[in-house]
Legacy VTK file of the C-alpha trace (Angstrom):
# vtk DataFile Version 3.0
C-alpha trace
ASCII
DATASET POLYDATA
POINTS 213 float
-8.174 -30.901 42.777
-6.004 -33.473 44.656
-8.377 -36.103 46.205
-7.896 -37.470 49.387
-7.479 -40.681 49.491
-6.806 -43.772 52.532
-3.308 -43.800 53.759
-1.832 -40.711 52.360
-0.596 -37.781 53.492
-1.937 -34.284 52.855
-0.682 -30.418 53.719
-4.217 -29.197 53.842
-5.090 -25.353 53.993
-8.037 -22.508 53.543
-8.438 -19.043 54.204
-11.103 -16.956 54.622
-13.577 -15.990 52.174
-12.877 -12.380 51.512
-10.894 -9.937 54.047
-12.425 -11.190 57.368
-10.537 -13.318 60.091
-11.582 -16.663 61.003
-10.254 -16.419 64.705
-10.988 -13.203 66.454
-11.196 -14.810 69.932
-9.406 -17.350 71.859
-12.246 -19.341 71.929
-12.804 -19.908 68.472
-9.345 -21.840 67.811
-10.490 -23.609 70.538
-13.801 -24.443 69.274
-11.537 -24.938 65.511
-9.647 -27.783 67.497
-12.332 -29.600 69.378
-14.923 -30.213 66.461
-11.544 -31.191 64.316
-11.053 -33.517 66.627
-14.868 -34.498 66.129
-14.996 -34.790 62.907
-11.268 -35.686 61.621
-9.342 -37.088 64.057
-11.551 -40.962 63.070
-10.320 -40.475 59.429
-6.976 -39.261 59.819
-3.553 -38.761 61.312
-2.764 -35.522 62.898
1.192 -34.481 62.258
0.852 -30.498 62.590
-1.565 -27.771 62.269
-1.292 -23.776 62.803
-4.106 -21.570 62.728
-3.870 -18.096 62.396
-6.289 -14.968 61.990
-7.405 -15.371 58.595
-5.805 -18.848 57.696
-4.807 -22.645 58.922
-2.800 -25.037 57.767
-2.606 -28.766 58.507
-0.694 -31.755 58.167
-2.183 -35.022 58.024
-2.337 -38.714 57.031
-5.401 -40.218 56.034
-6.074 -43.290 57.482
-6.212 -46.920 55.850
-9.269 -47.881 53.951
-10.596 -51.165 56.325
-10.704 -48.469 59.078
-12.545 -46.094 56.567
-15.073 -48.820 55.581
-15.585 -49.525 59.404
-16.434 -45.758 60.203
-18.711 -45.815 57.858
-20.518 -49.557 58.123
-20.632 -48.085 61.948
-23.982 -47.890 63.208
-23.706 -43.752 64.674
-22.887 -43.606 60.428
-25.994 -42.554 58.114
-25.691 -44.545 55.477
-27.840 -42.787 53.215
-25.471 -39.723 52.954
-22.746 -41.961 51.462
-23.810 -42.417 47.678
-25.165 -46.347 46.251
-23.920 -47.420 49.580
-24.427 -51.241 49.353
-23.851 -54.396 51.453
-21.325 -55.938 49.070
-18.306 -53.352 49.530
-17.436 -49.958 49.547
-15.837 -48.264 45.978
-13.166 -45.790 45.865
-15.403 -42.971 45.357
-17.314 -43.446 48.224
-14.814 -43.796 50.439
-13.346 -40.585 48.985
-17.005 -39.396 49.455
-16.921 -39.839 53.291
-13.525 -38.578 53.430
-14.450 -35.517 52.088
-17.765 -35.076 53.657
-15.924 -35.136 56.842
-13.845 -32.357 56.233
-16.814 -30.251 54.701
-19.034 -31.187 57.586
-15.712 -29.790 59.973
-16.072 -26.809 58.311
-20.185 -26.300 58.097
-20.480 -26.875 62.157
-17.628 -24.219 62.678
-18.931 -21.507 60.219
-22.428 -21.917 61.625
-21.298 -20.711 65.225
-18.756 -18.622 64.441
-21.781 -16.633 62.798
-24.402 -17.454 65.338
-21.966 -15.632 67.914
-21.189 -13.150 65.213
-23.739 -12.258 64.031
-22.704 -12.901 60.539
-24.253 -14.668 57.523
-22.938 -16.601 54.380
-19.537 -18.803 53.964
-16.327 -18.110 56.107
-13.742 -20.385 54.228
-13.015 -20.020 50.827
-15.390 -23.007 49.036
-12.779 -25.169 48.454
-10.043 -25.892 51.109
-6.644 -26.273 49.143
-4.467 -30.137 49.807
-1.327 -30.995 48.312
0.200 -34.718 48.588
2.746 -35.241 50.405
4.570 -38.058 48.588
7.977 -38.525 50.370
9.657 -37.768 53.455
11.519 -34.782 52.574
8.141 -33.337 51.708
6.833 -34.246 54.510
9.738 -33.000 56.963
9.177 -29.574 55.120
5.243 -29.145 55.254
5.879 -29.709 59.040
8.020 -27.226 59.691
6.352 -24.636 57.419
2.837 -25.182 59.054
4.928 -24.546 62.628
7.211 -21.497 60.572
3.980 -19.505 59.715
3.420 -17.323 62.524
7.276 -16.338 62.073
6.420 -15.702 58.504
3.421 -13.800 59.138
5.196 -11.852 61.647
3.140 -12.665 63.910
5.994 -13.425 66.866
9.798 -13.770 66.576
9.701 -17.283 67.626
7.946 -20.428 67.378
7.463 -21.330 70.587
5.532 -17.545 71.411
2.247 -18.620 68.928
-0.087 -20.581 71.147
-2.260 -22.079 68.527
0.396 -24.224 66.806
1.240 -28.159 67.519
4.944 -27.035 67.685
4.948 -26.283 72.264
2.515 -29.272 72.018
4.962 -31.830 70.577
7.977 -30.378 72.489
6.645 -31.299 75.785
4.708 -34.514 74.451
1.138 -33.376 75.962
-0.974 -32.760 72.534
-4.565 -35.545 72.389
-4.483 -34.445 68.461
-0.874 -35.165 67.023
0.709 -38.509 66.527
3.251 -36.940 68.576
5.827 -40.229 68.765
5.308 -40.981 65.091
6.595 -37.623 64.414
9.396 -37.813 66.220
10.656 -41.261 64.797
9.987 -39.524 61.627
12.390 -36.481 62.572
14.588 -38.677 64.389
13.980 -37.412 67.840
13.217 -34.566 69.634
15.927 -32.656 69.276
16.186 -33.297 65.444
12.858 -31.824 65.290
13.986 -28.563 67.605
16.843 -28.319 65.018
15.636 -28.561 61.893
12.677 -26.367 62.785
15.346 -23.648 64.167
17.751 -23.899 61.381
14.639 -23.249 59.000
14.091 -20.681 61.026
17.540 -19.107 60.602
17.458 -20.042 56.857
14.032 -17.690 56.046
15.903 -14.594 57.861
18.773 -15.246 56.550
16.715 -14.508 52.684
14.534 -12.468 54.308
17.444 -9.683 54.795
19.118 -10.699 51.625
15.704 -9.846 49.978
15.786 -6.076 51.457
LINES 1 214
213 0 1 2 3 4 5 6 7 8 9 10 11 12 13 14 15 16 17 18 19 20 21 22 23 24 25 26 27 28 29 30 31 32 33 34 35 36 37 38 39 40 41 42 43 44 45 46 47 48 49 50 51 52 53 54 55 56 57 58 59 60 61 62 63 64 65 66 67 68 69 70 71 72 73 74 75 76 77 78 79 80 81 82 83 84 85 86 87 88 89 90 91 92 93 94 95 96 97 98 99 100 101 102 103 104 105 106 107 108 109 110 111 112 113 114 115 116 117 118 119 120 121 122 123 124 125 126 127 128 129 130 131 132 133 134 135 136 137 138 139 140 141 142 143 144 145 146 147 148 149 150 151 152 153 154 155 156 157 158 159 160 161 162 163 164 165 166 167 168 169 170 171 172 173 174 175 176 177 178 179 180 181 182 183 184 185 186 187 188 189 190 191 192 193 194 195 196 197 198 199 200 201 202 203 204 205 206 207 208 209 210 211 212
């Protein structure tokens, strides 16, 4: 499994464990975002995310390690629940450690109210969430637009802009608190790069979508 690791980037997904939906309400992708932004937005970059039903994806950038090492030599930190932590310096693993234990902590306080309210019992996402580096901008450009794309590809609306629990509306009118939203638009080269580019992929998975029937 692909570690995470400070200052790189990461498509990051899960589904549910089994056949049943993570999101039923409205109010859980809302409670999804706020304790992401709990729990991940300290350690990382946001650059996309989609959730849907049974699934999410995400798009992120870890952040350096000296900001790593001060989230965890912070005093809200327990230090005891990162491994040989010691006053001479940090290691690689541990910092991968807290990285990780992040995430899986995201996760834990999510299941446990989505099955308080529902009353439901055992593990929602499958045990371990899925990442894939992202090492180069192409990549990058691509796991972007596909996190946006999967509603559309799900068949789930015709067009991006009709799924509210994407970053795509977000980032087109510049009022998201989770994405980097002007990082990613340097990265695109502007707004309307990013509108076309996301449309033209749009156009492109009909297009082999009807050549496939």
């Amino acid at each position: 499994m692909e570690k995470l690791i400070p200052n790189q980037s990461y498509h990051i997904f899960n589904h549910a464990n089994g056949f049943e939906n993570i999101f039923i309400e409205d109010e859980n992708y809302q409670f999804f975002l706020e304790k992401y932004q709990l729990y991940i937005s300290s350690i990382a970059e946001s650059y996309a995310y989609c959730m849907l039903p049974n699934h999410f994806h995400l798009v992120v950038r870890i952040c350096r390690k000296e900001i790593i090492e001060e989230l965890i030599r912070s005093p809200n930190t327990n230090f005891s629940k990162v491994p040989n932590f010691g006053k001479v310096g940090l290691t690689d693993k541990q910092i991968e450690y807290y990285i990780s234990k992040q995430f899986a902590n995201f996760f834990s306080c999510y299941t446990q109210s989505f099955n308080k309210i529902n009353k439901r019992r055992g593990s929602l996402f499958l045990k371990n969430f899925r990442r894939e580096l992202i090492d180069n901008k192409d990549y990058f450009l691509n796991a972007v637009i596909y996190t946006h794309r999967n509603p559309v590809h799900h068949v789930f609306c015709d067009r991006l802009n009709e799924w509210s629990y994407t970053s795509f509306c977000e980032i087109i009118e510049n009022k998201s608190i989770i994405i980097e939203v002007d990082k990613l638009l340097r990265i695109f080269g502007g707004k309307e790069s990013f509108i076309n580019l996301h449309e033209q992929s749009i156009e492109n998975f009909r297009q082999s979508f009807m050549a496939d029937l």
